[in-house]
C-alpha positions as CSV (number, residue, x, y, z in Angstrom):
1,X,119.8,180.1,-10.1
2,X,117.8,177.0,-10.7
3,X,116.2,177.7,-6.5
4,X,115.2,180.9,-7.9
5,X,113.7,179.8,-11.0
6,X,111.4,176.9,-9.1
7,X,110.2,179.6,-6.2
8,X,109.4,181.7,-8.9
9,X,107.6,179.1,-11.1
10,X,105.5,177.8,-7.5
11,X,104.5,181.4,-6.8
12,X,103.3,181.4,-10.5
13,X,101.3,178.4,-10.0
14,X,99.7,179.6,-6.1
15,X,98.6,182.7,-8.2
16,X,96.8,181.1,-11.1
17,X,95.4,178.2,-8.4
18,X,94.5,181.4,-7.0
19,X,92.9,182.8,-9.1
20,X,91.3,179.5,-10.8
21,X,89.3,178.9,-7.5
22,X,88.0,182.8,-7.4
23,X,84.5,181.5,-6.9
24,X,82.3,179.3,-4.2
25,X,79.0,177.6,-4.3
26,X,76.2,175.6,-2.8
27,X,73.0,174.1,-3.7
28,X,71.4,177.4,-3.8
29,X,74.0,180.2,-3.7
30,X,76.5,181.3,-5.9
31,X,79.9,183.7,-5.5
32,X,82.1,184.3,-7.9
33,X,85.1,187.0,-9.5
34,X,85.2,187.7,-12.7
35,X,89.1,188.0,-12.7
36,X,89.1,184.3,-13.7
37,X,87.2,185.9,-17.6
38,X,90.8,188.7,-17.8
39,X,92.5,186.3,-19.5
40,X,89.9,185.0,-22.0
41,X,87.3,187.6,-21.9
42,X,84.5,185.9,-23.9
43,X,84.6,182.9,-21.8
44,X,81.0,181.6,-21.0
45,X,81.2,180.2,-17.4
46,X,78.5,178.3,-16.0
47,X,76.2,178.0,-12.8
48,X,74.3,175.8,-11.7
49,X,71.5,176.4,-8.8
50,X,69.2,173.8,-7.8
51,X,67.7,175.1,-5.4
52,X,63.9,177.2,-5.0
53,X,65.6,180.0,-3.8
54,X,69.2,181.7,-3.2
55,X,71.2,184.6,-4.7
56,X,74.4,184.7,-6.8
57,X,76.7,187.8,-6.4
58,X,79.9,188.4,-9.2
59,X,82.5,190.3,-8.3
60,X,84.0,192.1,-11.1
61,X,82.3,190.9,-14.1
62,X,83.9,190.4,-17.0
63,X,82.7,187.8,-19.7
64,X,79.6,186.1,-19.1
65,X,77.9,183.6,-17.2
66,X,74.9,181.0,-17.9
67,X,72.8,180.3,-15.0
68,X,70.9,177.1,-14.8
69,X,68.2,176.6,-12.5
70,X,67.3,173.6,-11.4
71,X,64.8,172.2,-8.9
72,X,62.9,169.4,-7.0
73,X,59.9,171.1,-7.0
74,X,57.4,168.5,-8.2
75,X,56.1,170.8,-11.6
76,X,57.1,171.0,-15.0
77,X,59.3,174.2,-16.1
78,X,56.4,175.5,-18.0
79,X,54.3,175.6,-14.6
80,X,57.4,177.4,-13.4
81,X,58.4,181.4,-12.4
82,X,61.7,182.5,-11.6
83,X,61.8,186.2,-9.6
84,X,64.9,188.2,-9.6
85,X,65.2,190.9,-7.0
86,X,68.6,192.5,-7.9
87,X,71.2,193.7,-4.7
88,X,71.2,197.5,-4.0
89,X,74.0,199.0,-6.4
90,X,73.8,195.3,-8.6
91,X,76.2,196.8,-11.6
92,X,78.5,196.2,-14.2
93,X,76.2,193.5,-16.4
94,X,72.7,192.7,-18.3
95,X,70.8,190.1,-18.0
96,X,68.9,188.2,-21.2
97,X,67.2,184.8,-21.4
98,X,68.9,183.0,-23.2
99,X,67.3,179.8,-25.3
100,X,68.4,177.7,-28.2
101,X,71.0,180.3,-28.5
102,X,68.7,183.3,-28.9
103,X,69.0,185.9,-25.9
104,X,66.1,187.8,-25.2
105,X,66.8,191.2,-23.1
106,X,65.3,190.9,-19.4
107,X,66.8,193.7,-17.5
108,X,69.8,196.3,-18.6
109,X,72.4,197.6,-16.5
110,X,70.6,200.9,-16.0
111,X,66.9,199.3,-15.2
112,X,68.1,197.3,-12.3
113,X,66.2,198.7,-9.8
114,X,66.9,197.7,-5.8
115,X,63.4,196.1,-4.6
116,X,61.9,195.8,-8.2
117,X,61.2,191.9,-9.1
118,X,61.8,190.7,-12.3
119,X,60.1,187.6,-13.6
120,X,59.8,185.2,-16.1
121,X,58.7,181.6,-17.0
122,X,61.2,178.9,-16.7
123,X,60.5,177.5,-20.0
124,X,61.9,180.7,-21.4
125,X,65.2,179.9,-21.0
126,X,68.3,179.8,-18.7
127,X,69.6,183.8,-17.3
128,X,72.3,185.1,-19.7
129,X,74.6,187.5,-17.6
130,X,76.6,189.5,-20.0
131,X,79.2,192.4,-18.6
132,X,79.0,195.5,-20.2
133,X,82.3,196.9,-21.4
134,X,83.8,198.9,-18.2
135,X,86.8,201.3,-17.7
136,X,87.1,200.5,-13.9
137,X,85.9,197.4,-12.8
138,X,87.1,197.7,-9.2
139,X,83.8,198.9,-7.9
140,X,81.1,196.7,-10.2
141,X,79.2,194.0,-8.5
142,X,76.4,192.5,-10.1
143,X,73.8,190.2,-7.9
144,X,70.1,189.0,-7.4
145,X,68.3,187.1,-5.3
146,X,65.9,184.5,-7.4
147,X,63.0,182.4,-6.2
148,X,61.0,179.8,-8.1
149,X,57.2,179.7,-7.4
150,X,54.8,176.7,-9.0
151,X,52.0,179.7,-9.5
152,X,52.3,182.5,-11.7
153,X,49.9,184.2,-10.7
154,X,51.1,184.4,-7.3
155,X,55.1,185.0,-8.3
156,X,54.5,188.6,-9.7
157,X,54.0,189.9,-6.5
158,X,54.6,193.8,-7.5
159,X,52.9,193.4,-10.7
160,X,49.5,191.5,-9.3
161,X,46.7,194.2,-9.3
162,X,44.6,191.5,-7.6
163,X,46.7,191.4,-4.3
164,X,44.7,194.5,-3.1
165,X,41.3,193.2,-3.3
166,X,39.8,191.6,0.3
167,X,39.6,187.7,0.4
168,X,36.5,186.1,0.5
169,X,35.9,183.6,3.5
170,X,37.4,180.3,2.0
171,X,40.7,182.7,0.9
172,X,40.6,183.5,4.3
173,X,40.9,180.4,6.2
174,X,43.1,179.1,3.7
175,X,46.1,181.6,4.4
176,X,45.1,181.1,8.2
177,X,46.5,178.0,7.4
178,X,49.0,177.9,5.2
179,X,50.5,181.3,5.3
180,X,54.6,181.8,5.9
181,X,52.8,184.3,8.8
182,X,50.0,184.4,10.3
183,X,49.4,186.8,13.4
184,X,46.9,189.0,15.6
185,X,48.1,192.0,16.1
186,X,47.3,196.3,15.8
187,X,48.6,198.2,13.7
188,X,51.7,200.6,15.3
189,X,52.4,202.9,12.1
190,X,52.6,202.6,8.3
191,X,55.1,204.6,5.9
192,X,55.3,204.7,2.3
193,X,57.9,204.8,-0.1
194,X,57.4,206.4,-3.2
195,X,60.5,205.6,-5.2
196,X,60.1,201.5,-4.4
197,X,56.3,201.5,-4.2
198,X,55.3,200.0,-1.2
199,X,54.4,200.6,2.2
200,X,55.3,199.5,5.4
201,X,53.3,198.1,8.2
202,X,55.1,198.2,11.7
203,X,53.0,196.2,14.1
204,X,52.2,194.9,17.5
205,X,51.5,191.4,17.5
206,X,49.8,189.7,20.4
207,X,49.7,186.3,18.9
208,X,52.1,184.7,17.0
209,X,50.0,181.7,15.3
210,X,53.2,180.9,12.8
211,X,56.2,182.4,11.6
212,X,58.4,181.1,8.6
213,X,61.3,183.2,9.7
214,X,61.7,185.5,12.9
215,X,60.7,188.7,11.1
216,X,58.5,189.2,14.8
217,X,60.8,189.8,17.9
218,X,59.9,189.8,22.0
219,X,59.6,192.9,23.3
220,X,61.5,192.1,26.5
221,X,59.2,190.8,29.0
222,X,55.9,192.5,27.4
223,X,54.4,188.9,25.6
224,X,54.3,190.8,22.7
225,X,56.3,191.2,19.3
226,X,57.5,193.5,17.0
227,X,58.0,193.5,13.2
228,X,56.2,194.8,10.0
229,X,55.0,193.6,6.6
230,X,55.6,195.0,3.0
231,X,52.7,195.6,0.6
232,X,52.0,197.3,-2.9
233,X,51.7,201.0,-2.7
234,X,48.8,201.0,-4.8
235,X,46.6,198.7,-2.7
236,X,46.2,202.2,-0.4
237,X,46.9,201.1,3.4
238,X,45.9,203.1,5.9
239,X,46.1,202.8,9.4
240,X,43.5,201.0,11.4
241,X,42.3,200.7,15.1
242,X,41.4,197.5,16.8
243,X,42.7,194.0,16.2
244,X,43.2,192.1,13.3
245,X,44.7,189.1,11.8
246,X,47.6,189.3,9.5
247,X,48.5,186.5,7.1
248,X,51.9,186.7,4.7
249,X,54.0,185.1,2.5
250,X,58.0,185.1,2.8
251,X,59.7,186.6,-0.5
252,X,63.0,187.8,-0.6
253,X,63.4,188.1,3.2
254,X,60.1,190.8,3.6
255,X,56.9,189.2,4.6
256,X,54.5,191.0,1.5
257,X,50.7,191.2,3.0
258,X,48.1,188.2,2.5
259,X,44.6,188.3,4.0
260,X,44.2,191.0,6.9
261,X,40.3,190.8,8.4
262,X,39.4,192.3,11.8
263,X,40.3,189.8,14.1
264,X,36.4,189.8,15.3
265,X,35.5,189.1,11.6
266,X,37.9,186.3,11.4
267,X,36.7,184.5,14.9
268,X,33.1,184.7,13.2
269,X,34.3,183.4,9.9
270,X,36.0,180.7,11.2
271,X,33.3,179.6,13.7
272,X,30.7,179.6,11.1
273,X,33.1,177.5,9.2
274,X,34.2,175.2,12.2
275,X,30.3,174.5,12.8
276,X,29.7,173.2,9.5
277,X,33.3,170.9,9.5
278,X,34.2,172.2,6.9
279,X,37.8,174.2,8.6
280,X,41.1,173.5,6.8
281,X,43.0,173.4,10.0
282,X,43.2,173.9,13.9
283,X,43.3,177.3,15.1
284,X,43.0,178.6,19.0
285,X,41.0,182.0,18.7
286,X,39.8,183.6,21.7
């Protein structure tokens, strides 16, 4: 009797150890259940992310969680924006800023929208994650991606009217140089998507000057790559004949479109430039 009543009293204890330890984490990521909340359902857990970029997914969610960004970026929080992109399907919670005890409503249940970025400034508060009150919670997940960006201005990429309008030459050279991608390339096809409002560029890129992430691929043996770039619906994109240079920055795993001259426009820009020293970087052109 006494056997049986320790195997059942371990099994117990495996279960709630279980159950406890329903959650992993890193630096920048975060996964968690919210099976740990069943038992005290307004349990507040907390996260901590101190990293520029990442995503958190919860399983379940039931109770509430407080996120807390931290970073080594070298800025002050009030020269700080946090993005949200939430996962395709992201249910079962809202999400509030939460300051000094105050929440203030960021994005419901119902208005998370798959490829819609939310933003924020970091002096606003920490994200509030709050489950909404569910019959079946079997099938809820709730997740984002986040990235933290020094400039404003530059962090609301799909609210940023100004992201349509050409660079002028020193905006030019300056992506050429610091851009996540920078290629030369023509332009295969573009597609638009109404519901998430953008457009695609597929293109063929001749060049590959730099590349954050591998978004371009080899075609076999050709010496050319494949891939595309994201932009605002609004800005109009068309498709174009001839060469030109593409410059973009990496956000949420889609290069969105920077600067994109004429290749032939570029090479003169940058010339005229290089003549008078007065180039931010080292480029070959042709």
């Amino acid at each position: 009797m006494l056997s049986a009543v320790l195997d059942s009293l371990i099994a117990v204890l495996l279960v709630c150890r279980a159950a406890s330890s329903q959650h992993s984490s890193n630096q920048c990521s975060w996964k968690g259940s919210g099976l740990t909340h069943n038992a005290h359902s307004r349990d507040v857990e907390q996260v901590y992310l101190r990293c520029s970029e990442g995503s958190l997914e919860w399983l379940y969610p039931t109770g509430a969680l407080r996120v807390n960004l931290r970073t080594n970026l070298a800025s002050s929080y009030k020269n700080l924006t946090v993005c949200i992109k939430p996962f395709k399907d992201s249910k079962g919670a809202n999400i509030y800023l939460e300051k000094a005890g105050d929440l203030k409503l960021l994005v419901t249940e119902e208005d998370q929208v798959p490829n819609k970025v939310y933003c924020f400034g970091m002096d606003e508060g920490a994200l509030f994650i709050q489950a909404t009150p569910q019959m079946d919670i079997s099938r809820k997940i709730t997740g984002f991606q986040y990235e933290l960006f020094k400039d404003r201005t530059v962090a609301d990429l799909h609210n940023a009217p100004a992201s349509c309008r050409p660079c002028n030459d020193m905006e030019l050279l300056l992506a050429a140089c610091t851009s996540d991608l920078v290629i030369r390339g023509t332009i295969r096809s573009v597609s638009h998507d109404q519901q998430q409002e953008e457009s695609r560029i597929d293109i063929f890129a001749d060049k590959i000057y730099r590349q954050k992430n591998k978004v371009f691929q080899p075609i076999g043996k050709s010496g050319k790559w494949l891939g595309h770039i994201k932009t605002l619906l609004h800005c109009g994109v068309k498709e174009g004949e001839g060469d030109f240079l593409f410059t973009g920055s990496m956000h949420f795993g889609d290069v969105q479109l920077g600067c994109a001259p004429r290749y032939k426009d570029f090479r003169r820009i940058y010339k005229e430039a290089r003549d008078k020293g007065e180039i931010p970087c080292e480029l070959t052109t042709d």
